[in-house]
C-alpha positions in Angstrom: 58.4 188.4 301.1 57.2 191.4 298.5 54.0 192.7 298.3 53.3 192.7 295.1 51.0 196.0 294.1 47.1 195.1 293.3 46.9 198.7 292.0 45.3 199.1 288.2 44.5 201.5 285.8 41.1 202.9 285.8 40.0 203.6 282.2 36.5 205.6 282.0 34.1 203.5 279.7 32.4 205.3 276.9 29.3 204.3 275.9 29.2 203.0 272.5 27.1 205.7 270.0 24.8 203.4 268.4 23.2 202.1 271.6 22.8 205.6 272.8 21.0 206.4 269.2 17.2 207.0 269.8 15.0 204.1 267.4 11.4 204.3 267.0 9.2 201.4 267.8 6.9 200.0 265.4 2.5 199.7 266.4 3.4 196.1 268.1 6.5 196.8 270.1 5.0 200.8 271.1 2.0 198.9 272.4 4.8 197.3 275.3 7.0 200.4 275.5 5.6 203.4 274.4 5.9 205.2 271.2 8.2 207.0 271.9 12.2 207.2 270.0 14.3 205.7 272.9 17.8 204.5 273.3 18.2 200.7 272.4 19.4 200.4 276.5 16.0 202.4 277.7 14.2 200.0 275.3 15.8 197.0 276.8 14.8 198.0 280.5 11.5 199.0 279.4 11.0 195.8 277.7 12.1 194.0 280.9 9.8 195.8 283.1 6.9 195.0 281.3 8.2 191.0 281.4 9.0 190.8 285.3 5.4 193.2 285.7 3.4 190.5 284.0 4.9 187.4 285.3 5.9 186.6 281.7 9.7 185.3 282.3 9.1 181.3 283.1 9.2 180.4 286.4 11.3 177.0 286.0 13.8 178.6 282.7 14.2 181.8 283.4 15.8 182.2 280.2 12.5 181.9 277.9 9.9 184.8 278.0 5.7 183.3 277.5 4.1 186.1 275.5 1.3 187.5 276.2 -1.2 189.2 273.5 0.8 192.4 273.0 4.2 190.2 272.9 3.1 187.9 270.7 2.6 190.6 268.1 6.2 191.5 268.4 7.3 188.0 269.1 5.8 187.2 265.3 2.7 184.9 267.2 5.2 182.7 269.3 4.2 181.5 272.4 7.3 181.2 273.7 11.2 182.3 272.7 14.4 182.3 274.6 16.0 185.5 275.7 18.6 185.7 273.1 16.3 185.2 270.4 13.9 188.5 272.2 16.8 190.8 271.2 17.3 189.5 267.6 12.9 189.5 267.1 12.7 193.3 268.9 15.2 194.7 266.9 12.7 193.9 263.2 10.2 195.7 265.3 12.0 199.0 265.2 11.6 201.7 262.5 14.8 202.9 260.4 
């Protein structure tokens, strides 16, 4: 019986350029993360920080996210929205 050989190329991944891009948060989404430009990654784990900080994931779906005061500014007054649906409502919060 062959061995067969488990060995694979190793391709270095790039990061993609418009992740790496510094935006600049609007008044509602600089109150969470600062107001300063960031990288959409930096925003992301800042973002998530200030959710697992504050309790604010739901204990029994950890998928939704209950706002508090400053996320319910940049969650456009919902209590509460699904993970997915954070990314598509941060991203009208940033300043082109």
């Amino acid at each position: 019986m062959a061995k067969k050989s488990t060995k694979t190329k190793k391709t270095t991944r790039k990061p993609n350029a418009a992740f790496m891009k510094p935006v600049q948060p609007d008044e509602a989404l600089a109150a969470v993360v600062g107001n300063k430009a960031l990288p959409r990654t930096e925003l992301t784990k800042k973002l998530w920080a200030y959710i697992k900080k504050n309790g604010l994931q739901d204990a029994k779906n950890k998928r939704q996210i209950n706002a508090d005061d400053k996320l319910k500014a940049v969650f456009n007054g919902k209590k509460s929205v699904n993970m997915f649906d954070m990314t598509k409502l941060v991203s009208t919060h940033l300043v082109k």
